[in-house]
C-alpha positions as CSV (number, residue, x, y, z in Angstrom):
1,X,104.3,116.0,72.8
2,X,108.1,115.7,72.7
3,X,109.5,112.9,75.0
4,X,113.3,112.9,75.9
5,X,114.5,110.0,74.3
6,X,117.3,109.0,76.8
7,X,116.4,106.7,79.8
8,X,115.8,107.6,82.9
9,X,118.9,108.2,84.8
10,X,117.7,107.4,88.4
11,X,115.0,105.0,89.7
12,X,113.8,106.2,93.0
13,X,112.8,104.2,96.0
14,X,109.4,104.3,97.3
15,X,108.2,103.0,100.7
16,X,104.6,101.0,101.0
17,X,103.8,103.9,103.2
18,X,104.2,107.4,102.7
19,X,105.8,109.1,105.8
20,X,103.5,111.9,108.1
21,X,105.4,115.0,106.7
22,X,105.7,114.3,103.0
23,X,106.5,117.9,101.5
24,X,109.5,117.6,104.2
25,X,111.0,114.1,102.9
26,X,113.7,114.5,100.6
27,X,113.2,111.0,98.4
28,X,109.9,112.5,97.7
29,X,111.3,115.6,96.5
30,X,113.7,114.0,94.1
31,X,110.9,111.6,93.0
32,X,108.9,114.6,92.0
33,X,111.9,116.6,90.5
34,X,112.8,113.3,88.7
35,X,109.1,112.5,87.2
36,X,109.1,116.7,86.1
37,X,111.8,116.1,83.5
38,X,109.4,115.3,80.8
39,X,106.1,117.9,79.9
40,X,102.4,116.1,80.4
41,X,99.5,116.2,82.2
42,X,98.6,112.1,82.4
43,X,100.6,110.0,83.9
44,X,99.9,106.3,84.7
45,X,101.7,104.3,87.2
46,X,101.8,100.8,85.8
47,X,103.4,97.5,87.9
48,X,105.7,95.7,85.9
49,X,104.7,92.6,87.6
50,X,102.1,90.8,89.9
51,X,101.0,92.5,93.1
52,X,102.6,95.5,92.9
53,X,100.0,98.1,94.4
54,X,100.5,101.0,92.4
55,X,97.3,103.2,93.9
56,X,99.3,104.3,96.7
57,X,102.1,104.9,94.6
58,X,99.3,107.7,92.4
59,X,98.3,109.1,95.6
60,X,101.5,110.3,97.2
61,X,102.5,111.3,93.3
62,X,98.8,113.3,93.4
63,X,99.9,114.8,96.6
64,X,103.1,116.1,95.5
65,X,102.3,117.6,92.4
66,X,99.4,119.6,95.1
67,X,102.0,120.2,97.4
68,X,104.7,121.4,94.8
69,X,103.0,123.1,91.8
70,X,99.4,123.5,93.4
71,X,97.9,122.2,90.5
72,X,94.5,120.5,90.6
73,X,95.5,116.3,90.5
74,X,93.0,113.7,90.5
75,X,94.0,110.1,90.7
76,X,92.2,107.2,88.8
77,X,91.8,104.0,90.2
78,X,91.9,101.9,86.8
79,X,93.8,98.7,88.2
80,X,90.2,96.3,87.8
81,X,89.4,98.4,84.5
82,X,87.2,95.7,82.0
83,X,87.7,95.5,78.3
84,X,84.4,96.7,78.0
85,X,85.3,100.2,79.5
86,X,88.7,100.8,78.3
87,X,87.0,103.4,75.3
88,X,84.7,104.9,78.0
89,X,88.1,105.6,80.4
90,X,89.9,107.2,77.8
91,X,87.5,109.4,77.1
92,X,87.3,110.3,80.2
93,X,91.2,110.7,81.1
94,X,90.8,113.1,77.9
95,X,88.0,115.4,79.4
96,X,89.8,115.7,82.8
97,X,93.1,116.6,81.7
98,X,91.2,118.9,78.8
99,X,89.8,120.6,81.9
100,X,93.1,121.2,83.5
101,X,93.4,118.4,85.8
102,X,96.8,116.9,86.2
103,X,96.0,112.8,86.3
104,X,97.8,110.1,88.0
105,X,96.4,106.7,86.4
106,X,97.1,103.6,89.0
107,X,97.0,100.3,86.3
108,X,97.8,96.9,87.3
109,X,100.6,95.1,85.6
110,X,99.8,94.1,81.4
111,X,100.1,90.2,83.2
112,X,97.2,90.4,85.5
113,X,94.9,92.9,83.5
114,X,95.4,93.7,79.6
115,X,93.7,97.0,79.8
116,X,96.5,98.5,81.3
117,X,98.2,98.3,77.7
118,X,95.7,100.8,75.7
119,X,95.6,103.2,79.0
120,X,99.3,103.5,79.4
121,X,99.8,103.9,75.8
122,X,97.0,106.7,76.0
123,X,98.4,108.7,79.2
124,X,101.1,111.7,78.0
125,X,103.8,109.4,80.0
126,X,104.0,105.8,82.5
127,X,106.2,105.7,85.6
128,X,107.3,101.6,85.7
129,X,107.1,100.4,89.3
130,X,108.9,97.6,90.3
131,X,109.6,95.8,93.0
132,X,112.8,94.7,94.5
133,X,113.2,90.7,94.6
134,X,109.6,90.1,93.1
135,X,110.0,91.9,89.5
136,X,112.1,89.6,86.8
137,X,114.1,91.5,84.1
138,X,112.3,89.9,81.4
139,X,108.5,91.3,82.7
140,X,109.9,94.5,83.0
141,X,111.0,94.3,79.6
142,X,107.9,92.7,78.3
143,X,105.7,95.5,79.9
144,X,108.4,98.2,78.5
145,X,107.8,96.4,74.6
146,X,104.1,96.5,74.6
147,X,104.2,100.3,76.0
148,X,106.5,101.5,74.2
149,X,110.2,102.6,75.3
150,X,109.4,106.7,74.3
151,X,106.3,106.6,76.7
152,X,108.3,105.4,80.0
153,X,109.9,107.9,82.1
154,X,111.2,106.5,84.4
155,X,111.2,103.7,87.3
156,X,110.0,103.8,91.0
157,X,111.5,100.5,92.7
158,X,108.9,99.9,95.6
159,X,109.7,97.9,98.7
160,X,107.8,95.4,99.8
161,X,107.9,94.3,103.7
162,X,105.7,90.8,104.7
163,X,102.8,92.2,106.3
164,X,102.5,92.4,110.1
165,X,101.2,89.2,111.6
166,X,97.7,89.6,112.5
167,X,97.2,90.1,116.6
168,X,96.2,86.7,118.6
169,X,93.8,86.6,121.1
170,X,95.3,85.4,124.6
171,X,93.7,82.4,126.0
């Protein structure tokens, strides 16, 4: 499969979570039009650093590609993936998208589990998520070298907000 050698023009902003009408929201649009600009069928969303939660990131990307092309999407949960079952997974990936599902693989970032190297080097194309004040220049490019620059299409810069406090009980 041919990949468009050129980096990615735009990195798109994604919230934590996705709004109640999300065929109506125009970032989502232009995240979709943006992750369409180069042919495949398995796409893994990898962190480029430590606690970036890229499963909600797969969903909404599985939702749009139902939404917009009404294509049959799965999404694979591989973040906790062990060594032991990397083969197995591929495999796997391999018969889905054979069977004409379009795959959105969530990975954890290569520092906090290793497998995601062989599965984002086996999906058609990766989508870098990064987050704004956490991820350092030199993970991202750590995480782009052991991918590979030709197998990343772009960048979704995710925003992180400090979690609600939990409620109190009065007294």
């Amino acid at each position: 499969m041919k990949r468009d050698s050129a980096p990615a023009r735009n990195a798109l902003a994604l919230a934590r979570r996705p709004p109640a009408r999300l065929a109506d929201e125009i970032h989502l649009q232009k995240l979709w039009l943006a992750v369409q600009r180069t042919p495949w069928r398995s796409l893994a969303v990898l962190a480029a650093s430590q606690s970036i939660e890229t499963l909600g990131v797969a969903q909404i990307l599985a939702q749009l590609a139902w939404r917009y092309r009404g294509q049959p999407s799965g999404v694979c949960d591989l973040r906790d993936l062990s060594m032991r079952l990397v083969d197995y997974h591929i495999r796997e990936v391999s018969e889905m998208v054979d069977a004409g599902t379009r795959l959105f693989i969530a990975l954890r970032s290569i520092f906090e589990n290793p497998t995601a190297i062989p599965m984002a080097r086996q999906a058609d194309a990766v989508v870098l998520c990064v987050a704004v004040g956490e991820t350092s220049f030199k993970a991202a490019k750590q995480t782009i070298g052991e991918i590979g620059r030709d197998r990343i299409i772009g960048s979704i810069i995710v925003r992180t907000w400090p979690e609600e406090p939990a409620p109190t009980s009065g007294g």
